[in-house]
VMD Tcl script that builds the backbone (N, CA, C; Angstrom):
set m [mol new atoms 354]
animate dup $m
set s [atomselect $m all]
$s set {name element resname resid chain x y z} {
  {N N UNK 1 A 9.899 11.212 -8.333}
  {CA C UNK 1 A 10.127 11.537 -6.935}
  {C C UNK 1 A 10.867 12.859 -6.777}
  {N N UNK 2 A 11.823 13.005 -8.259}
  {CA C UNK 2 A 12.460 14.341 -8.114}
  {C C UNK 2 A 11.441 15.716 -8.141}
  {N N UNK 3 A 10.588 15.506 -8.824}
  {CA C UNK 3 A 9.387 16.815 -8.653}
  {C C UNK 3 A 8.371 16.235 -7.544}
  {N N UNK 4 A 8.319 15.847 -6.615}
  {CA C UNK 4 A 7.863 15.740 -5.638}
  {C C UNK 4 A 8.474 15.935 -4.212}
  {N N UNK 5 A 9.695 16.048 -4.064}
  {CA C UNK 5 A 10.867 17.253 -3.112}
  {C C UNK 5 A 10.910 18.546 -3.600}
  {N N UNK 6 A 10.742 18.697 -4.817}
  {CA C UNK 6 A 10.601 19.999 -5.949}
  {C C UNK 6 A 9.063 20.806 -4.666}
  {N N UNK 7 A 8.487 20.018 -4.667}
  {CA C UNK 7 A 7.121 20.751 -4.610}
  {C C UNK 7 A 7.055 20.794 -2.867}
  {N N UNK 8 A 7.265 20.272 -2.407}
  {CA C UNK 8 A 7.872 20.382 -0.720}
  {C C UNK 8 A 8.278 21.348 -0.432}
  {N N UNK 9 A 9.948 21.693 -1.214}
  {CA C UNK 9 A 10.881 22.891 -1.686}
  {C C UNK 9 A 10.122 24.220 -1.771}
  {N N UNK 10 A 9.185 23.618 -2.469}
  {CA C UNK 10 A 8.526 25.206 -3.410}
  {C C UNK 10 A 7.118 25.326 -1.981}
  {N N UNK 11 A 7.000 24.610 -1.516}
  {CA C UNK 11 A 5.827 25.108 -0.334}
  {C C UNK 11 A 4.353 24.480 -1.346}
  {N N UNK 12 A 4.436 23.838 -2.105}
  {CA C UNK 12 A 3.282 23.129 -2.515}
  {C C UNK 12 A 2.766 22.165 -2.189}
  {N N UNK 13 A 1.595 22.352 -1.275}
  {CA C UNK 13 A 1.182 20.822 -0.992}
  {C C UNK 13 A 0.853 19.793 -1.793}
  {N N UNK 14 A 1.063 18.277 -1.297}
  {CA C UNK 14 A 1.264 17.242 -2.090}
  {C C UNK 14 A -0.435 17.460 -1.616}
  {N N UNK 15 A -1.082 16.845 -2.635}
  {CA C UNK 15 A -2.761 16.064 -1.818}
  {C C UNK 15 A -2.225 14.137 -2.417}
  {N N UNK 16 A -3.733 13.797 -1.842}
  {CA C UNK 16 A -3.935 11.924 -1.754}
  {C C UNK 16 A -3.728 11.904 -3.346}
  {N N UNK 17 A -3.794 12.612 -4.653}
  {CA C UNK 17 A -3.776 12.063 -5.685}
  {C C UNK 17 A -2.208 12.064 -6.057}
  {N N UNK 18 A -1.274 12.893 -5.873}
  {CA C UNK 18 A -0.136 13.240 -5.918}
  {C C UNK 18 A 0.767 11.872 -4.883}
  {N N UNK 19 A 0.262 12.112 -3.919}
  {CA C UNK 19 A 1.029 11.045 -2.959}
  {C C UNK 19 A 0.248 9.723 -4.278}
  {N N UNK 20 A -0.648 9.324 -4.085}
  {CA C UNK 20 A -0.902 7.938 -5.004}
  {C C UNK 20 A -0.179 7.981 -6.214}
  {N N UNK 21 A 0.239 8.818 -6.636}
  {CA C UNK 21 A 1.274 8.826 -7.984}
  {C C UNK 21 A 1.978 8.784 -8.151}
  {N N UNK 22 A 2.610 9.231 -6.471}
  {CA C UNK 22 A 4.344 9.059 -6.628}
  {C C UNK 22 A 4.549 7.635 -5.823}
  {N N UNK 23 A 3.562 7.287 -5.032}
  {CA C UNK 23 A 3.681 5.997 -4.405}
  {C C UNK 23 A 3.657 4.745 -5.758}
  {N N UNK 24 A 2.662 4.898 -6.400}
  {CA C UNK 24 A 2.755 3.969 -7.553}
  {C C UNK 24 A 3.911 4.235 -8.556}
  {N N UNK 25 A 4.548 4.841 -8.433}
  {CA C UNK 25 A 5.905 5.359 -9.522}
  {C C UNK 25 A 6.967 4.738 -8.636}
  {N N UNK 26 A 6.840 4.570 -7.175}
  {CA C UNK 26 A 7.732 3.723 -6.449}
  {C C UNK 26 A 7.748 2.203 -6.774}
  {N N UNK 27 A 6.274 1.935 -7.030}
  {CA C UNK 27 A 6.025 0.478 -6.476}
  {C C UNK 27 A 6.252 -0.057 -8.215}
  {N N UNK 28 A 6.245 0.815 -9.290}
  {CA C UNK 28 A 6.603 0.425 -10.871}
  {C C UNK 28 A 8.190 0.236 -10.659}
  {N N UNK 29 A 8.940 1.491 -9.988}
  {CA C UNK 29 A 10.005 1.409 -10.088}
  {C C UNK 29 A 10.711 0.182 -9.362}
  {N N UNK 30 A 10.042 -0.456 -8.454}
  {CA C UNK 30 A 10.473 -1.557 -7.500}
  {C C UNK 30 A 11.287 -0.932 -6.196}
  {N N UNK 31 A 10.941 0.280 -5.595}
  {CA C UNK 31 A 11.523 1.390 -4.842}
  {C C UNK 31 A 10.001 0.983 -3.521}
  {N N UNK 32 A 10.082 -0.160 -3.158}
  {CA C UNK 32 A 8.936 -0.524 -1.684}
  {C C UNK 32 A 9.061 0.068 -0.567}
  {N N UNK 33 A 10.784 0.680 0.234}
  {CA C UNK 33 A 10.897 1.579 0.921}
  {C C UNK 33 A 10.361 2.490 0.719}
  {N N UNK 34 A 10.324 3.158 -0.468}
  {CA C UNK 34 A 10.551 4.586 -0.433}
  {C C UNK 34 A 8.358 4.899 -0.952}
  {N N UNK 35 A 7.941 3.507 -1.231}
  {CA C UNK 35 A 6.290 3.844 -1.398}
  {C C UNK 35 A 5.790 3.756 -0.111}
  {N N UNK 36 A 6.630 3.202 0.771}
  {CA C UNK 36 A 5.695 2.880 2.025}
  {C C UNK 36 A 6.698 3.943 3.071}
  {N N UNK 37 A 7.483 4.965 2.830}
  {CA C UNK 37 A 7.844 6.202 3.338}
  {C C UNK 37 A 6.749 7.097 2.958}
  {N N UNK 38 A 6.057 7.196 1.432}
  {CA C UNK 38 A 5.508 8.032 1.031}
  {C C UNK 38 A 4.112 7.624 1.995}
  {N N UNK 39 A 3.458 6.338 2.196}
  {CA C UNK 39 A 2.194 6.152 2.706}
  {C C UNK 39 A 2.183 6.849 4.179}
  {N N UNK 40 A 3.441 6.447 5.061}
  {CA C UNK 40 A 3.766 6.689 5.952}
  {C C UNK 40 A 3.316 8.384 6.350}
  {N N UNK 41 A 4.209 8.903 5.351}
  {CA C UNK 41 A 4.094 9.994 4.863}
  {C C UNK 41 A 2.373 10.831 5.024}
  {N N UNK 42 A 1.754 10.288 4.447}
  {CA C UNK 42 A 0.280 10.533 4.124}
  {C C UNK 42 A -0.381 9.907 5.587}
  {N N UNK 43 A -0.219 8.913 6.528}
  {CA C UNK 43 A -0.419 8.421 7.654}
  {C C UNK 43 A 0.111 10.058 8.490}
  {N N UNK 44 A 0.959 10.202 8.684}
  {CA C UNK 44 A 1.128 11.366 9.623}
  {C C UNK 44 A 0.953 12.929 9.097}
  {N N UNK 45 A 0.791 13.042 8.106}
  {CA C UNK 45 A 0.430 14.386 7.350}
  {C C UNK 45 A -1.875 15.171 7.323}
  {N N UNK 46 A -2.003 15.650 6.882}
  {CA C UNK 46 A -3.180 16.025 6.543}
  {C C UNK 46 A -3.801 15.543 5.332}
  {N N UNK 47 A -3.189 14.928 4.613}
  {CA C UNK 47 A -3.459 14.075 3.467}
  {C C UNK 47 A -4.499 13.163 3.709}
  {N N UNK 48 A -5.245 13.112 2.836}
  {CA C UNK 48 A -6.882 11.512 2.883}
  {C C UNK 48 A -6.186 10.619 2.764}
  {N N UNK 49 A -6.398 9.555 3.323}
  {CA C UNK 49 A -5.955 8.525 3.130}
  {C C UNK 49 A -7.056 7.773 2.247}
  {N N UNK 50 A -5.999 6.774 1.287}
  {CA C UNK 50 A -7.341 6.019 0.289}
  {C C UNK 50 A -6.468 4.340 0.364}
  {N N UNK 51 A -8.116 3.990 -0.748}
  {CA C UNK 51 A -7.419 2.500 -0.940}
  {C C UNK 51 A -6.748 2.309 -2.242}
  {N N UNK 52 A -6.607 2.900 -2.531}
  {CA C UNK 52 A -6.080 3.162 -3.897}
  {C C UNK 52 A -4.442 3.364 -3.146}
  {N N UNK 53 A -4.097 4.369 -2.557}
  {CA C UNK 53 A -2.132 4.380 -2.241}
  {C C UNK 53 A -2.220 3.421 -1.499}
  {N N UNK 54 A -2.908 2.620 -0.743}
  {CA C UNK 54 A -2.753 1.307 0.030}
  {C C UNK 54 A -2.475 0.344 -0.755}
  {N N UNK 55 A -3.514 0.361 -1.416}
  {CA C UNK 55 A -2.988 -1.166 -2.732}
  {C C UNK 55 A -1.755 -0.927 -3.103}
  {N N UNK 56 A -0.996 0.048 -3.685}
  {CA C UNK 56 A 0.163 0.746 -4.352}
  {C C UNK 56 A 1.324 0.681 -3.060}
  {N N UNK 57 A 0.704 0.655 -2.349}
  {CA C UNK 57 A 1.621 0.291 -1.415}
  {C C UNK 57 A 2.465 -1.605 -1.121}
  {N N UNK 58 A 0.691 -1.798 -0.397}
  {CA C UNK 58 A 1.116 -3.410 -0.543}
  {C C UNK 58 A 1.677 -4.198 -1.984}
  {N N UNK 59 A 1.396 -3.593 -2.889}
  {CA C UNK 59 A 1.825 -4.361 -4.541}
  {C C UNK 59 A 3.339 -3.948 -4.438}
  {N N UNK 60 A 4.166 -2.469 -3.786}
  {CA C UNK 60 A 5.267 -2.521 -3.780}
  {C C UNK 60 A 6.125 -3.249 -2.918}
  {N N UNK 61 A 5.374 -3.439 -1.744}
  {CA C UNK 61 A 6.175 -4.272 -0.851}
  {C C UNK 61 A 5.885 -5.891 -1.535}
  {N N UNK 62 A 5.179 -6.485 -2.349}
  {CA C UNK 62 A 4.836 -7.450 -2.334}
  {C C UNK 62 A 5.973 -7.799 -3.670}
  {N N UNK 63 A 6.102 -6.846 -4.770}
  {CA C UNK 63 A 6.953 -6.399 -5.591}
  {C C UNK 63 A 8.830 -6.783 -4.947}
  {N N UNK 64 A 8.691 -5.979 -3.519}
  {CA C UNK 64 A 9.952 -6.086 -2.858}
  {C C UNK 64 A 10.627 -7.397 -2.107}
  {N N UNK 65 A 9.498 -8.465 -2.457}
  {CA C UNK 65 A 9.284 -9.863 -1.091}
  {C C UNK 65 A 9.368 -9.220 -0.178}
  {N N UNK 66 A 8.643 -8.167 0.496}
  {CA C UNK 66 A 8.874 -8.161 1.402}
  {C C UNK 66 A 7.141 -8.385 2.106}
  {N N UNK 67 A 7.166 -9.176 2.336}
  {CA C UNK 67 A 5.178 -10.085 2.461}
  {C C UNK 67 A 5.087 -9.229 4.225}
  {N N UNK 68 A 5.983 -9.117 4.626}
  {CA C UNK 68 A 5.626 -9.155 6.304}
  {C C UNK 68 A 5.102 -7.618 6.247}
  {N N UNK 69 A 5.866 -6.899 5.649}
  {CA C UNK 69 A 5.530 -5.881 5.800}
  {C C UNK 69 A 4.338 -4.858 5.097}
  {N N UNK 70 A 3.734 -6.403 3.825}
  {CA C UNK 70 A 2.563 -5.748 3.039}
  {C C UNK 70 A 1.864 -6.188 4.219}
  {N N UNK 71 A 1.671 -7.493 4.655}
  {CA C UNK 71 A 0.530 -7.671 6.040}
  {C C UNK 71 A 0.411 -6.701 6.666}
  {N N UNK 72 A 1.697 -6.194 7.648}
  {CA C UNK 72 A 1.243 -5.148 8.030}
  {C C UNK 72 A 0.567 -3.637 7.613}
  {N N UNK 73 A 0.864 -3.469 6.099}
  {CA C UNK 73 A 0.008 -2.452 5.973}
  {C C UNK 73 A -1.154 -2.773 5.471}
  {N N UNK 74 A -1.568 -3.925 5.629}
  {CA C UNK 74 A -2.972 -4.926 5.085}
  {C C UNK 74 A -3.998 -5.100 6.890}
  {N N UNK 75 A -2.933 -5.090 7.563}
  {CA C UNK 75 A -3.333 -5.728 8.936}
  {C C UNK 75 A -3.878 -4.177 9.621}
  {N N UNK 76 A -3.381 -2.617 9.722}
  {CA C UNK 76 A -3.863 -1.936 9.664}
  {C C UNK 76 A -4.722 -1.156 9.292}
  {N N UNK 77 A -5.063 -1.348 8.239}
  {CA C UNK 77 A -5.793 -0.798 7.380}
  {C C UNK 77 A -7.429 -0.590 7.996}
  {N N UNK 78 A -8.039 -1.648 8.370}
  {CA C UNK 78 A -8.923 -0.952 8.930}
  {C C UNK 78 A -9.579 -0.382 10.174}
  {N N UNK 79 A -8.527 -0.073 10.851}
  {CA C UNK 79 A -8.448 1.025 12.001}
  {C C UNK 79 A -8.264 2.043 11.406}
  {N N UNK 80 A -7.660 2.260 10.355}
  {CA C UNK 80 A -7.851 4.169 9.658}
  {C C UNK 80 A -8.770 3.892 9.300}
  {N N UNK 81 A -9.949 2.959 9.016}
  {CA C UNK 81 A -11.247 2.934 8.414}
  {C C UNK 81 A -11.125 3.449 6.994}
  {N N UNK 82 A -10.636 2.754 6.397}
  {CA C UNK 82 A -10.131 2.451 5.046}
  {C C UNK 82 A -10.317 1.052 4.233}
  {N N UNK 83 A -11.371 0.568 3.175}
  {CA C UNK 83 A -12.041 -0.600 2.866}
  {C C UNK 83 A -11.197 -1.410 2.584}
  {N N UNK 84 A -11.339 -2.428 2.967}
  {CA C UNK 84 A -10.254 -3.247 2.328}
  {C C UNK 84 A -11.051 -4.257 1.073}
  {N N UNK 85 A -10.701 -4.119 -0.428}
  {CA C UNK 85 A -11.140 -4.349 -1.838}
  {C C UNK 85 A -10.153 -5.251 -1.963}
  {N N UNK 86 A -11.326 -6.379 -3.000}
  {CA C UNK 86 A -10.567 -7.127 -3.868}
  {C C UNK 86 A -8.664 -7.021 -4.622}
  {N N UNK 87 A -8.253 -6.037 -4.578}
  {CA C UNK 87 A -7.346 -5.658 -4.915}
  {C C UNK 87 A -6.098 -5.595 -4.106}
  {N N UNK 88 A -6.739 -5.105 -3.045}
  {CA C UNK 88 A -6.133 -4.966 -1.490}
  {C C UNK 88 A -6.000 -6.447 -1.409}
  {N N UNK 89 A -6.897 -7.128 -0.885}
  {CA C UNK 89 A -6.322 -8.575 -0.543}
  {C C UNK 89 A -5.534 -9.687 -1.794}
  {N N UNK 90 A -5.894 -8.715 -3.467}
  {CA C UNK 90 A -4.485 -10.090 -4.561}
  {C C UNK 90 A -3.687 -9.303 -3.965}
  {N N UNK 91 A -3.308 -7.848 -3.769}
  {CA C UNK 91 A -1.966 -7.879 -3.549}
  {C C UNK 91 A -1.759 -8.294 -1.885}
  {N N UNK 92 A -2.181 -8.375 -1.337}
  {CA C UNK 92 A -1.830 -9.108 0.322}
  {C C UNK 92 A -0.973 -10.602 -0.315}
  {N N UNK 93 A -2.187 -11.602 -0.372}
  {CA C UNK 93 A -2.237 -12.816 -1.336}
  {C C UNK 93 A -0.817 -12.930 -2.083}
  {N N UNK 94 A -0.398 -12.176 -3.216}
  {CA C UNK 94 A 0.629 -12.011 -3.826}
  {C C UNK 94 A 2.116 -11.806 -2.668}
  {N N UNK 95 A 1.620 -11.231 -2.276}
  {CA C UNK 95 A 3.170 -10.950 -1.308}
  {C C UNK 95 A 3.320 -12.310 -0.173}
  {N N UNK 96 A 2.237 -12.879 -0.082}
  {CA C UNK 96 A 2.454 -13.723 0.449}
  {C C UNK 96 A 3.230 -15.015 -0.442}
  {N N UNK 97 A 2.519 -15.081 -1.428}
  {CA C UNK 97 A 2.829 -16.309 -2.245}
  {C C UNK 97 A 4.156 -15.819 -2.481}
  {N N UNK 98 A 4.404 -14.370 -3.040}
  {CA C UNK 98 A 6.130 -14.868 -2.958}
  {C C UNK 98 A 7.437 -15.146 -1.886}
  {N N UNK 99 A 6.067 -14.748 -0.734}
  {CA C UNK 99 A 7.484 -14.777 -0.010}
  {C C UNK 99 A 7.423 -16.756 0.810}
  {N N UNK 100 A 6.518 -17.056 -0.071}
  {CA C UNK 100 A 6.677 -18.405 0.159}
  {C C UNK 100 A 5.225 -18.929 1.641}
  {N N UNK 101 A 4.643 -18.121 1.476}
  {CA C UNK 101 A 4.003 -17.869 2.717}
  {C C UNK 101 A 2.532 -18.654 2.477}
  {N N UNK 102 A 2.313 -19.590 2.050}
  {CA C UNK 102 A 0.834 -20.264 1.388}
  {C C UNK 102 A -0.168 -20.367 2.395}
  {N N UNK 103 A -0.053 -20.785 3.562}
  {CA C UNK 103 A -0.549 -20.867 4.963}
  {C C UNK 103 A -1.029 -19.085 5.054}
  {N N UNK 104 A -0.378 -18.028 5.346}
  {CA C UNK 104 A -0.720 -17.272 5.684}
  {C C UNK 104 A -1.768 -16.484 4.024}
  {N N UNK 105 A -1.523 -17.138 3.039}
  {CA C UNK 105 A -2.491 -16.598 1.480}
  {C C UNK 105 A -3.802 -17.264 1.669}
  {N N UNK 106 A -3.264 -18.546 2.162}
  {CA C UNK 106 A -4.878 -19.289 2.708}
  {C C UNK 106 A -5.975 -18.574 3.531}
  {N N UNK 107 A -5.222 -18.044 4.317}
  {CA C UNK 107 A -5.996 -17.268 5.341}
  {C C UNK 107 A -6.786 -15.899 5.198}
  {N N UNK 108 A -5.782 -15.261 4.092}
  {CA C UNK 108 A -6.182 -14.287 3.732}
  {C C UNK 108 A -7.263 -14.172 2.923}
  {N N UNK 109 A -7.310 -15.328 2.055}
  {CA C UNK 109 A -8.354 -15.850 1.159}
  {C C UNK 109 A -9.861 -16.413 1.670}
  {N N UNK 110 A -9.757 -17.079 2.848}
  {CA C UNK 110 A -10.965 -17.240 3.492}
  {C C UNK 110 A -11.143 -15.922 4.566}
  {N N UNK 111 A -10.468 -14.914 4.801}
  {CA C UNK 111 A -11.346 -13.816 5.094}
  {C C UNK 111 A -12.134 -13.171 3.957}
  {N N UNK 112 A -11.350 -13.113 2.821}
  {CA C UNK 112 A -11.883 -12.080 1.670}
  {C C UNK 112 A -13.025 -13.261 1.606}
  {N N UNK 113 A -13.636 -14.203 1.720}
  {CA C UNK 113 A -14.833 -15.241 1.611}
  {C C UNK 113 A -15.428 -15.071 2.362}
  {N N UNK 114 A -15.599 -14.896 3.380}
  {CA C UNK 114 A -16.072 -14.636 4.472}
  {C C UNK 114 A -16.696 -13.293 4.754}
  {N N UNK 115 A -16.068 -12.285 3.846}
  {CA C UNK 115 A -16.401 -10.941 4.001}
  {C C UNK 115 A -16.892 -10.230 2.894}
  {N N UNK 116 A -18.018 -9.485 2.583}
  {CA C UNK 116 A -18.447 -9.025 1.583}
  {C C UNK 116 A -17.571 -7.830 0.965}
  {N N UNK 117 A -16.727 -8.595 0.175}
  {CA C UNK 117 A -15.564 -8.022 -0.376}
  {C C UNK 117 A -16.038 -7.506 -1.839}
  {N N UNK 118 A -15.427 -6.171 -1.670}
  {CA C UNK 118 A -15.490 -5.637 -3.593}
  {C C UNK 118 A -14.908 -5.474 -4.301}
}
mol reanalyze $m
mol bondsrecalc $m
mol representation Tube
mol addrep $m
């Protein structure tokens, strides 16, 4: 994260592969604020948005218990018209189950059934 203020500093733009690298270096580090500042980040910037820093996102919040707030970046997701993948919904799923949430993993599970998921 320290060479990624480095490059801000220096007038270098971050692109979607850079943001996905430092977002997943959050969500390894167990740092869920600071991956879903970075998505945030990429939400209001010129940056592509992918499903790739989304997953990396929800796995850090899901990482953080914090389940409410992977939904919500699970529950948005496709209004930026951004796919939502097999991956996308274990980590939804996951943040749910830890935060004790089985009712709401159920649910999530018969959409991904329901929907021609990849």
């Amino acid at each position: 994260l320290l060479l990624f203020s480095e490059m801000a500093q220096s007038q270098v733009e971050a692109d979607t592969i850079i943001f996905g690298a430092a977002i997943s270096a959050c969500e390894k580090g167990g740092e869920w604020k600071r991956a879903v500042q970075l998505f945030n980040m990429m939400l209001t910037g010129t940056v592509e948005l992918n499903t790739i820093s989304l997953n990396a996102s929800i796995s850090a919040c899901e990482k953080g218990s914090e389940w409410e707030k992977a939904l919500q970046l699970f529950s948005e997701m496709p209004q930026r018209s951004l796919e939502l993948d097999t991956c996308t919904f274990n980590a939804a799923i996951s943040a749910c189950e830890k935060g004790g949430e089985w009712e709401k993993a159920l649910q999530l599970l018969r959409l991904m059934a329901d929907g021609e998921v990849e």
